[in-house]
ROGU-592533 format. One line per field, with one value per residue: residue number from 1; residue in one letter; x, y, z negated of N, C-alpha, C in turn. Coordinates in steps of 0.2 Angstrom, whole numbers, plus 5000, padded with zeros to 4 digits. Atoms other than C-alpha are relative to their C-alpha. Layout:
N
nr: [NUM;...]
rest: [a;...]
n.east: [X;...]
n.north: [Y;...]
n.up: [Z;...]
ca.east: [X;...]
ca.north: [Y;...]
ca.up: [Z;...]
c.east: [X;...]
c.north: [Y;...]
c.up: [Z;...]
END
This chain:
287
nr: [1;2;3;4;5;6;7;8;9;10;11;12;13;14;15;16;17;18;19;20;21;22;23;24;25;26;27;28;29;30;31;32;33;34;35;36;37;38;39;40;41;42;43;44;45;46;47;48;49;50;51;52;53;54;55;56;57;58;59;60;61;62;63;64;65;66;67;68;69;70;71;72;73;74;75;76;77;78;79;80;81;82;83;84;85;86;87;88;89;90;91;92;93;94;95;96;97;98;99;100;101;102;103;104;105;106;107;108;109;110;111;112;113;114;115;116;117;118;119;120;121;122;123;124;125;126;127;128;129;130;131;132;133;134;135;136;137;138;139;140;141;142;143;144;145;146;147;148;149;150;151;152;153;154;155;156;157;158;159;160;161;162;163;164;165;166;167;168;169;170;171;172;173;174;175;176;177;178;179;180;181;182;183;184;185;186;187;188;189;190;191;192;193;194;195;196;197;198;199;200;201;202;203;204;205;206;207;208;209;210;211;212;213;214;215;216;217;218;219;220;221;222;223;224;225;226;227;228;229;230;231;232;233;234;235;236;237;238;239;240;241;242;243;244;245;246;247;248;249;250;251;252;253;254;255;256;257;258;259;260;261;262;263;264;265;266;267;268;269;270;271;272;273;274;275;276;277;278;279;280;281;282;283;284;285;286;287]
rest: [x;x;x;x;x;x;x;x;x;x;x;x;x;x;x;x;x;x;x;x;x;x;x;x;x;x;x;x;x;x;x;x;x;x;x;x;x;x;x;x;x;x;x;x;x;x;x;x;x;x;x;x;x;x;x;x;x;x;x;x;x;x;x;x;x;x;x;x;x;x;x;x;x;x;x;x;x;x;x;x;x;x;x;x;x;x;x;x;x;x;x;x;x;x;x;x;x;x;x;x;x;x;x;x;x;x;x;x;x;x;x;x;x;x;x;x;x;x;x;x;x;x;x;x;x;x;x;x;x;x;x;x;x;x;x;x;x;x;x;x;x;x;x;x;x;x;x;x;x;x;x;x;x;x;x;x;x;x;x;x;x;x;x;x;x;x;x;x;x;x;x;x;x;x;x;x;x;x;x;x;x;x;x;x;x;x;x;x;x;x;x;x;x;x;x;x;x;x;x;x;x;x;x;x;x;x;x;x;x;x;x;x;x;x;x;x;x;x;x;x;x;x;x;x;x;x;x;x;x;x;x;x;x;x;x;x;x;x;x;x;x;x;x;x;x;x;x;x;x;x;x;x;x;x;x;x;x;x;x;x;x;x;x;x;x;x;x;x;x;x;x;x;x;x;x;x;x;x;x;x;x;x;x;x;x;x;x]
n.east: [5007;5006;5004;5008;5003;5008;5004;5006;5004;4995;5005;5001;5003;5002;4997;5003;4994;5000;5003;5002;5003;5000;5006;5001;5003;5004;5008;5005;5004;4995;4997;4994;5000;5001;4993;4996;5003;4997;4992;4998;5000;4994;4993;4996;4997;4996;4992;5001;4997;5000;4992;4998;4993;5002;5006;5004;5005;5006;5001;5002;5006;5006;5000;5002;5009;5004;4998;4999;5006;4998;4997;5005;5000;5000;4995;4995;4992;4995;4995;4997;4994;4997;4999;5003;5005;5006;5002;5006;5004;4998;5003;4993;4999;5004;5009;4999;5005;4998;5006;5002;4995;4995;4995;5002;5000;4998;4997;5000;4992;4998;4994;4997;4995;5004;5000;5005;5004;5007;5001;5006;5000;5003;4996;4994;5005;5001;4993;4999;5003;4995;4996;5006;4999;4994;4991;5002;5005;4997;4993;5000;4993;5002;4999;5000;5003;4996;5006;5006;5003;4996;4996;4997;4995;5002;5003;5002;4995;5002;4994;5004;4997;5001;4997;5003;5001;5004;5005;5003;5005;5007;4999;5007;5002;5001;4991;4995;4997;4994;4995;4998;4998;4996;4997;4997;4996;4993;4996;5002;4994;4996;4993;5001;4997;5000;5002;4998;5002;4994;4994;4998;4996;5001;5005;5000;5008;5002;5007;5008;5004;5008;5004;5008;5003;5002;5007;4998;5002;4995;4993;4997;4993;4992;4994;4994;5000;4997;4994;5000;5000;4999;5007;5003;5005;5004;5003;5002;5005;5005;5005;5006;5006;5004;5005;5005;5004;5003;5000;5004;5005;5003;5003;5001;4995;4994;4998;4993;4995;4994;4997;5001;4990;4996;4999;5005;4998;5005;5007;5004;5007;5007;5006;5004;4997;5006;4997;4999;4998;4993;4997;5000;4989;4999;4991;5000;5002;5007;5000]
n.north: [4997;5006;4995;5003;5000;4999;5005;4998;5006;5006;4998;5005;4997;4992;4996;5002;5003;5008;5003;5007;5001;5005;5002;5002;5009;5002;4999;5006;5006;5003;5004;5003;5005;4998;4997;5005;5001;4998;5000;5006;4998;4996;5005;5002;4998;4998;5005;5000;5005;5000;4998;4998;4997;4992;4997;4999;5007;5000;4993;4999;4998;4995;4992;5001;4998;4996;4996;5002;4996;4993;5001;4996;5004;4996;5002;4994;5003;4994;5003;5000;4997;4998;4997;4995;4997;4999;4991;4999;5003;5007;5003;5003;5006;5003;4999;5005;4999;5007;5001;4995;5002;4996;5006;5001;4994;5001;4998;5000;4997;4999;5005;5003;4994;4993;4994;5000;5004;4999;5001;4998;5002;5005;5006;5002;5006;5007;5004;5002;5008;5005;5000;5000;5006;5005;5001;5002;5005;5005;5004;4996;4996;4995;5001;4994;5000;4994;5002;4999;4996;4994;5002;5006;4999;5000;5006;5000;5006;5003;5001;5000;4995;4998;4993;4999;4993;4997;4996;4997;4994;4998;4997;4999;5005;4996;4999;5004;5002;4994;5006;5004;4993;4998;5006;4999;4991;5001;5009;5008;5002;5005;5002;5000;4994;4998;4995;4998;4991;4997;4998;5006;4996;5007;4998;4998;4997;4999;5000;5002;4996;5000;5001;4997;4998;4994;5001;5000;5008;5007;4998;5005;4999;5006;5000;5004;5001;4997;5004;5000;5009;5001;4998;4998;4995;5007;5003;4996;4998;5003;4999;4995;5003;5003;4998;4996;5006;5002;4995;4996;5004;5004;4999;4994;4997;4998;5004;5003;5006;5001;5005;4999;4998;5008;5000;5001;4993;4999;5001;4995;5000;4997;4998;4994;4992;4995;4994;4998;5005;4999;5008;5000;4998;4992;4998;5001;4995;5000;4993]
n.up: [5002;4997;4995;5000;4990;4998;4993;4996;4999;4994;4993;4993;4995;5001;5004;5006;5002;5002;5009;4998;5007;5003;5001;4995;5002;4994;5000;5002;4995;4999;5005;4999;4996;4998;5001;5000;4997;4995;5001;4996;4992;5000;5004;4994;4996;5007;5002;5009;4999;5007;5004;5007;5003;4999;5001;5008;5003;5005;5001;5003;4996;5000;4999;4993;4999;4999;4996;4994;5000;4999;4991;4996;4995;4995;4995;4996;5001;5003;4998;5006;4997;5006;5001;4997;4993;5000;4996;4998;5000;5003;5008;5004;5003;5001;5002;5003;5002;5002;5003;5004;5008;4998;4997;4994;4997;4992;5000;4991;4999;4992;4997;4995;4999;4997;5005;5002;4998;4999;5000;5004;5007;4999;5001;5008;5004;4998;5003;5008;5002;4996;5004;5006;4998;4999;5006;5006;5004;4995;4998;5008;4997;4998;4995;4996;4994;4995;4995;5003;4997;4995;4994;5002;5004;5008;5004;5007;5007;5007;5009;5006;5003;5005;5002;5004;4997;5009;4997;5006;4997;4996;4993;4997;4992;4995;4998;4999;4992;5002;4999;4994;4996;5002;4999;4994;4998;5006;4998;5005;4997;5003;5000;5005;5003;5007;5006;5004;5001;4997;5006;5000;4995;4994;4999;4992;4999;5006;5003;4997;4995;5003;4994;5001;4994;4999;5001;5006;5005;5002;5002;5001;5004;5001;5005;5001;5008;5003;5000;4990;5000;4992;4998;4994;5002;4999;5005;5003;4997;5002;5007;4999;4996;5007;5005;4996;5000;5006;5005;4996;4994;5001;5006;4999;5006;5000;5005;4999;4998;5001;4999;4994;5000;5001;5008;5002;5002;4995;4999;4996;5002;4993;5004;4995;5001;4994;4996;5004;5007;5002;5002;5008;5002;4998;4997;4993;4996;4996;4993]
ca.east: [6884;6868;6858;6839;6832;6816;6805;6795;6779;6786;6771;6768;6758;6751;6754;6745;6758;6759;6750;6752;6739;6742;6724;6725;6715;6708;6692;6677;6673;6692;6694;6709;6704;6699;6717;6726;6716;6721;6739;6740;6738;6751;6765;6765;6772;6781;6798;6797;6814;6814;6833;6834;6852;6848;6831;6827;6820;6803;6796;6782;6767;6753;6764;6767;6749;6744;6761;6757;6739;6750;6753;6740;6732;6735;6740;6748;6766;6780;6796;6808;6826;6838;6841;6849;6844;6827;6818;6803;6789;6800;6797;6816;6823;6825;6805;6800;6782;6782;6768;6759;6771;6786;6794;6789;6793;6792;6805;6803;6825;6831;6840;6853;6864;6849;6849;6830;6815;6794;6783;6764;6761;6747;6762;6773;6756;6754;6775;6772;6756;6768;6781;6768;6765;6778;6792;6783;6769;6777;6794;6796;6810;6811;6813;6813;6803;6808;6798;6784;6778;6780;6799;6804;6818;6810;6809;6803;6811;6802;6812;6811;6816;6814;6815;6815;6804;6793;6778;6770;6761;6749;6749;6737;6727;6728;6748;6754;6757;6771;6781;6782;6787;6802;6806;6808;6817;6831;6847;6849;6864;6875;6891;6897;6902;6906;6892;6894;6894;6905;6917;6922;6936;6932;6916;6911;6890;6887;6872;6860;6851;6832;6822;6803;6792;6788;6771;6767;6767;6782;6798;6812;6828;6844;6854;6871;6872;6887;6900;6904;6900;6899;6883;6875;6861;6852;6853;6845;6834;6826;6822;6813;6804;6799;6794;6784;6775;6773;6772;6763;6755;6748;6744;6744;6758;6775;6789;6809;6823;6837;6852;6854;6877;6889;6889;6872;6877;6863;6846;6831;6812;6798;6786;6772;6778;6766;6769;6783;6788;6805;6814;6816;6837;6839;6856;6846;6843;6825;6827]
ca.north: [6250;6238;6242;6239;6234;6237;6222;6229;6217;6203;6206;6191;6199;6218;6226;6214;6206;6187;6181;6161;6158;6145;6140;6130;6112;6099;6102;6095;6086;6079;6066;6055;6042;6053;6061;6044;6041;6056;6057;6038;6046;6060;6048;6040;6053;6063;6055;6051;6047;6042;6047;6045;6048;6065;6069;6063;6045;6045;6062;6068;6062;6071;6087;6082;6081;6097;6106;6097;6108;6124;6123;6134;6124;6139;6134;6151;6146;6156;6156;6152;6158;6159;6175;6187;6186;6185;6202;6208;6193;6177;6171;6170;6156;6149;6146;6136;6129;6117;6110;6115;6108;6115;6097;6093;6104;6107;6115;6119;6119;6122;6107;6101;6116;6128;6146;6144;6134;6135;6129;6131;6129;6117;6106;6108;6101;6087;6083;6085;6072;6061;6064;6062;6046;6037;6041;6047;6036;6021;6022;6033;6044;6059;6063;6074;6074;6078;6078;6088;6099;6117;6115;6101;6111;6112;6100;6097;6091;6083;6085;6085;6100;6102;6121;6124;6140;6148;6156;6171;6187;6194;6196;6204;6191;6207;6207;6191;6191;6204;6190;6184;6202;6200;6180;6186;6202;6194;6185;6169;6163;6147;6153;6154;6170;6176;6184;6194;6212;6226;6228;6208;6211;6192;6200;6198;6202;6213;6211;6216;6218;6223;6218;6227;6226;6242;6237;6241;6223;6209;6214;6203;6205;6194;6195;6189;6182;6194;6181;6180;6161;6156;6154;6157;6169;6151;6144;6162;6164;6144;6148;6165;6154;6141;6155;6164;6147;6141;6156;6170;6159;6146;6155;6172;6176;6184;6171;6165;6154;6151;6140;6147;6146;6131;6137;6140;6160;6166;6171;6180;6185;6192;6204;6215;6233;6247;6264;6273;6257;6258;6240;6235;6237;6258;6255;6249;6263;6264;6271]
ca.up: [4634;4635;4650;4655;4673;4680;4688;4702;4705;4718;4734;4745;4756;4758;4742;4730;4718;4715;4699;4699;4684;4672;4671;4687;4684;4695;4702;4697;4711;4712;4699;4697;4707;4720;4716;4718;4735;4742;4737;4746;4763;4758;4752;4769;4775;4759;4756;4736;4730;4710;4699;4681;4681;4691;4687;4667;4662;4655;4658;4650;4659;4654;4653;4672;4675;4670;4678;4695;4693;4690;4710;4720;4733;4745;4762;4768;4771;4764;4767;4751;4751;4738;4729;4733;4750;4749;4758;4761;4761;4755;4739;4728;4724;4710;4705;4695;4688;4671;4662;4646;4633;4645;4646;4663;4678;4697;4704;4726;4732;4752;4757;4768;4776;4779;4771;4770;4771;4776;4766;4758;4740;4746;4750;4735;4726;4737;4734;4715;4715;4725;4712;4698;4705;4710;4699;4683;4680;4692;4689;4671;4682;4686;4705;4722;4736;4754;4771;4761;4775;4784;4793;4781;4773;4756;4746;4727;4710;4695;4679;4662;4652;4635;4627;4608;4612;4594;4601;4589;4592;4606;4623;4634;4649;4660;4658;4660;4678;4673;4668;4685;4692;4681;4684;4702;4700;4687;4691;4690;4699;4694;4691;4674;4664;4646;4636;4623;4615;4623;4607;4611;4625;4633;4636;4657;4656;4640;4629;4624;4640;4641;4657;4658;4674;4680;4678;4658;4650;4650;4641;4641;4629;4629;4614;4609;4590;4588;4594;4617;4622;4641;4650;4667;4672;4678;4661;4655;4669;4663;4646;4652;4665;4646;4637;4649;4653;4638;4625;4639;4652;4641;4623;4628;4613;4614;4610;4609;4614;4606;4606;4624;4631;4628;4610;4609;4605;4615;4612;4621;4615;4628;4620;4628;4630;4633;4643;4633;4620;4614;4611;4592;4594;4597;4606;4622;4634;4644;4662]
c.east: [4995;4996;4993;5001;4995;4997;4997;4997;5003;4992;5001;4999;4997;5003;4999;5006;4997;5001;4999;4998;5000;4994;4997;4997;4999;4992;4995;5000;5007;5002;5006;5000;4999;5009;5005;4999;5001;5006;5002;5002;5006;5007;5001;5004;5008;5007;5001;5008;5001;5009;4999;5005;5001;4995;4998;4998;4995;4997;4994;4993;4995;5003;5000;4995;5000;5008;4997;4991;5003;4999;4993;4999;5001;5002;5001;5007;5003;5007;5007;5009;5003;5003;5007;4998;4994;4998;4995;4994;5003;5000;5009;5000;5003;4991;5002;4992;4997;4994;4998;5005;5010;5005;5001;5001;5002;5005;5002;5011;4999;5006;5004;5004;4996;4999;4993;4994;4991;4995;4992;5000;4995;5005;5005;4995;5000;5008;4998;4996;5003;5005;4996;4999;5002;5005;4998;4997;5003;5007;5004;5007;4995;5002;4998;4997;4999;4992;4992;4996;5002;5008;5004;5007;5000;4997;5000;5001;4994;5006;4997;5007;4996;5003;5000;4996;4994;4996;4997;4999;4995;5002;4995;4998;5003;5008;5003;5003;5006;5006;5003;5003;5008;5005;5003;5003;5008;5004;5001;5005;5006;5006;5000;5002;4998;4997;5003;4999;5005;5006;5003;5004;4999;4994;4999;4995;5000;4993;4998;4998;4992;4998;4993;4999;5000;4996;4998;4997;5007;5006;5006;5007;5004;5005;5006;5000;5008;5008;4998;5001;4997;4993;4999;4994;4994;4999;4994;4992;4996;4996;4998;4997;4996;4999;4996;4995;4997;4996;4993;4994;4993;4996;5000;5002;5006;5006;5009;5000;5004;5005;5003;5010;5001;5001;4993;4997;4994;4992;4993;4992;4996;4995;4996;5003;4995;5003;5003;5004;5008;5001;5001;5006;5001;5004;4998;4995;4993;5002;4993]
c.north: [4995;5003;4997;5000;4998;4995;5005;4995;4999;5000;4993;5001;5007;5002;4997;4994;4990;4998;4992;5000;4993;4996;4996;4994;4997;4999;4995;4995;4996;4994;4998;4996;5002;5004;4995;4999;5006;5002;4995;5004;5004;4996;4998;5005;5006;4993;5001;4998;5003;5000;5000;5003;5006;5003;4999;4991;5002;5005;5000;5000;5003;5007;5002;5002;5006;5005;4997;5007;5008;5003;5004;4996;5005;4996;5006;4997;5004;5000;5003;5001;5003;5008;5003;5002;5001;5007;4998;4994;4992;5001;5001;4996;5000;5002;4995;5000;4994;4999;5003;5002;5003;4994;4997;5006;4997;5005;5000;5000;5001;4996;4999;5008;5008;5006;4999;4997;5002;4996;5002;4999;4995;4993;4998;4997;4995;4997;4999;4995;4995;4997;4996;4991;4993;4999;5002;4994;4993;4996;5003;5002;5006;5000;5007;4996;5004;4999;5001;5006;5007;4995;4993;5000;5005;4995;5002;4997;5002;4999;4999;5007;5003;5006;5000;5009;5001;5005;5006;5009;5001;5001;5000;4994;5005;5002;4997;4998;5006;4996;5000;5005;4999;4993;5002;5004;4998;4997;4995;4993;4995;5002;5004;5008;5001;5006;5003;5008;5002;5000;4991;5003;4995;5002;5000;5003;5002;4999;5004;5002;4999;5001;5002;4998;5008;5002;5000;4993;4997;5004;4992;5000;4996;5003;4996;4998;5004;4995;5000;4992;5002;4998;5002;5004;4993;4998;5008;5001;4992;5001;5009;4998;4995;5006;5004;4995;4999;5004;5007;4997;4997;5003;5008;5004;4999;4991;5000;4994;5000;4994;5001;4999;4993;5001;5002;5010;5005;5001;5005;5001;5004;5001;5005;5005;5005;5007;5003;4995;5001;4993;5000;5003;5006;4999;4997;5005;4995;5004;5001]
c.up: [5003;5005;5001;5007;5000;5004;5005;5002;5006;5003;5007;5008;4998;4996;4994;4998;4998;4995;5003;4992;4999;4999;5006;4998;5005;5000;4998;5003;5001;4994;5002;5007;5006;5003;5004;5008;5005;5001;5003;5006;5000;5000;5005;5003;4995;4998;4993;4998;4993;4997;4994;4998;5003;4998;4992;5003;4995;5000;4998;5003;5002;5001;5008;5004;4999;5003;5008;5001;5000;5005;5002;5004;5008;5005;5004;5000;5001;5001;4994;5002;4992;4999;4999;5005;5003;5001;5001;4996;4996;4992;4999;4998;4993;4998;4999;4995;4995;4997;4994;4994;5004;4999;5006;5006;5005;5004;5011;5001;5008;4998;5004;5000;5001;4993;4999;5005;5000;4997;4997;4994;5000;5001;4997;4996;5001;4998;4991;4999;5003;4993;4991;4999;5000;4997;4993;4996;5002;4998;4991;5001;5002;5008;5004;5005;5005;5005;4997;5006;5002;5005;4996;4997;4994;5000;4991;4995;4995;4996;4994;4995;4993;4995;4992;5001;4992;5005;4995;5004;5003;5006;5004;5007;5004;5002;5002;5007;5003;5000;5006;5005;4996;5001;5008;5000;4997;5004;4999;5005;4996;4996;4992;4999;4992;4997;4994;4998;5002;4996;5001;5007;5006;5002;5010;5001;4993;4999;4996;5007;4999;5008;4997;5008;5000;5000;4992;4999;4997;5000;4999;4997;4999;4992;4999;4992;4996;5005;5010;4999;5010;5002;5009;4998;5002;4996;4998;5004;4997;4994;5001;5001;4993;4996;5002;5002;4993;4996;5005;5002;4994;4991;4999;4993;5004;4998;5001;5001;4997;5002;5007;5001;4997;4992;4996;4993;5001;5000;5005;4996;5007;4995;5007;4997;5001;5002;4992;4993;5001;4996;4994;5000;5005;5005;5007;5003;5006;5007;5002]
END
C-alpha cells in the first residue's frame, strides 16, 4: 500500500521554522571588488582544494554566483549532523543550496571520523566565495573547502549538477518554506534499493509515496513508471532539493523530475496542497 509522511517544520531555534529564502543577493554596498578583497583575507586561512575528477570541470559560473548568495550570512553556529541522528537543534544532514539555474551547488559534509561538526552559515559563504574563486572562476573545477571555521569539521563542496526539472503552475510566497520542512524530514540515505509498485515482487521501498508538510503548502509525490528500477533515497532526496530550488524557491511554481533510478523509472512532482487536498492518484492514503 503507498503511504504518506508528514514534514513537521524543522526549528533552529525556539519554535520558529527555518526558511532559507532564495532571494539572498549581494548587498549594495558589497560589490565584487569589494567581494574579491574580502574573500582574499578568508582564503588565507580556508583550505580551497580544486577536483574536476571529483567535483565537475567547468561549473557554471554565474549559476555559482548567485548559489554562493543563497548562504545566509548569519553567524549563529549550528551544529550539522547526519540524518538520522540529528535531534533537537542540529541541522540534518544532507543540505544542500544550488544556484538559480540548479547547475551549481553548495553542499556543507562532516569530515574526517567525526559524527558531527560546528559551524555558521556566515562560514559556509565565506568557503563557497573561496570556492567561487579559486576553483570556478581560477581553475574551471569544481571543488571542497576545509578549515572553514566553527570546530573545523565541516567542510564545503562546489559541484555541478544538472536536473532536467519542468517547472509549471503556482505556488504561494507565503508556502515555500514548507519545502524545507519536508527537505529536512525525508530520507535521504546512500544505500541502494528497489523501487517500485507493490504488485512487482522485487519491490523493497513501494511507490507511490506522498510527503506533505504539516504546515498546509509543499506536497511531494514519488512515482514509479509502473516498472521497479534501483535508486537511493539520496538520489531522490537531490532532485526534490532542484525542484524545490529551482521550480518553488526561484519562480514560485510547482514542477517535476524525471529520469530519476539507474533506468531512469522514477519520477517525482511538488505541488501546493491546501488543508484537506487529496493527491491526483486516489490509491494514496492522507493520515
Amino acid at each position: 500500500m503507498a503511504y504518506t509522511v508528514l514534514a513537521t517544520p524543522f526549528a533552529v531555534s525556539g519554535t520558529q521554522p527555518l526558511i532559507l529564502s532564495s532571494s539572498f543577493s549581494a548587498p549594495d554596498s558589497l560589490g565584487n571588488q569589494s567581494i574579491k578583497l574580502f574573500n582574499a583575507s578568508a582564503e588565507n586561512d580556508i583550505g580551497v582544494h580544486c577536483d574536476g575528477g571529483t567535483y565537475g570541470f567547468s561549473p557554471n559560473v554565474a549559476d555559482c554566483e548567485t548559489g554562493q548568495y543563497q548562504i545566509p550570512g548569519d553567524t549563529e553556529v549550528f551544529q550539522f549532523v547526519e540524518r538520522p541522528n540529528a535531534a533537537g537543534n542540529d541541522l540534518p544532514l544532507p543540505f544542500r543550496l544550488l544556484g538559480d539555474q540548479g547547475h551549481c551547488y553548495f553542499q556543507p559534509v562532516v569530515i574526517g571520523d567525526h559524527a558531527s561538526g560546528r559551524a555558521s552559515f556566515a562560514n559556509l559563504r565565506l568557503a563557497a566565495l573561496a570556492l567561487v574563486d579559486k576553483c570556478a572562476i581560477e581553475s574551471a573545477k569544481g571543488g571542497i573547502a576545509t578549515n572553514i571555521g566553527g570546530d573545523n569539521n565541516v567542510a564545503v563542496i562546489m559541484s555541478e549538477y544538472k536536473p532536467q526539472v519542468q517547472c509549471r503552475g503556482s505556488f504561494s510566497a507565503s508556502a515555500t518554506g514548507t519545502c524545507n520542512d519536508i527537505l529536512f524530514a525525508m530520507k535521504a540515505d546512500r544505500d541502494l534499493y528497489t523501487f517500485g509498485p507493490a504488485s512487482d515482487p522485487a519491490t523493497e521501498e513501494e511507490l507511490p509515496v506522498y510527503i506533505r508538510s504539516m504546515v498546509t503548502g509543499c506536497s511531494v509525490q514519488i512515482f514509479s513508471t509502473g516498472t521497479a528500477d534501483t535508486s537511493s533515497w539520496y538520489e531522490i532526496w537531490e532532485a526534490v532539493t532542484a525542484v524545490s530550488n529551482i521550480c518553488v524557491q526561484n519562480q514560485l511554481k510547482g514542477g517535476s523530475l524525471r529520469g530519476i533510478g539507474q533506468n531512469g523509472k522514477i519520477f517525482l512532482t511538488i505541488k501546493e496542497v491546501f488543508e484537506n487536498a487529496v493527491p491526483i492518484n486516489g490509491s494514496l492514503d492522507i493520515v
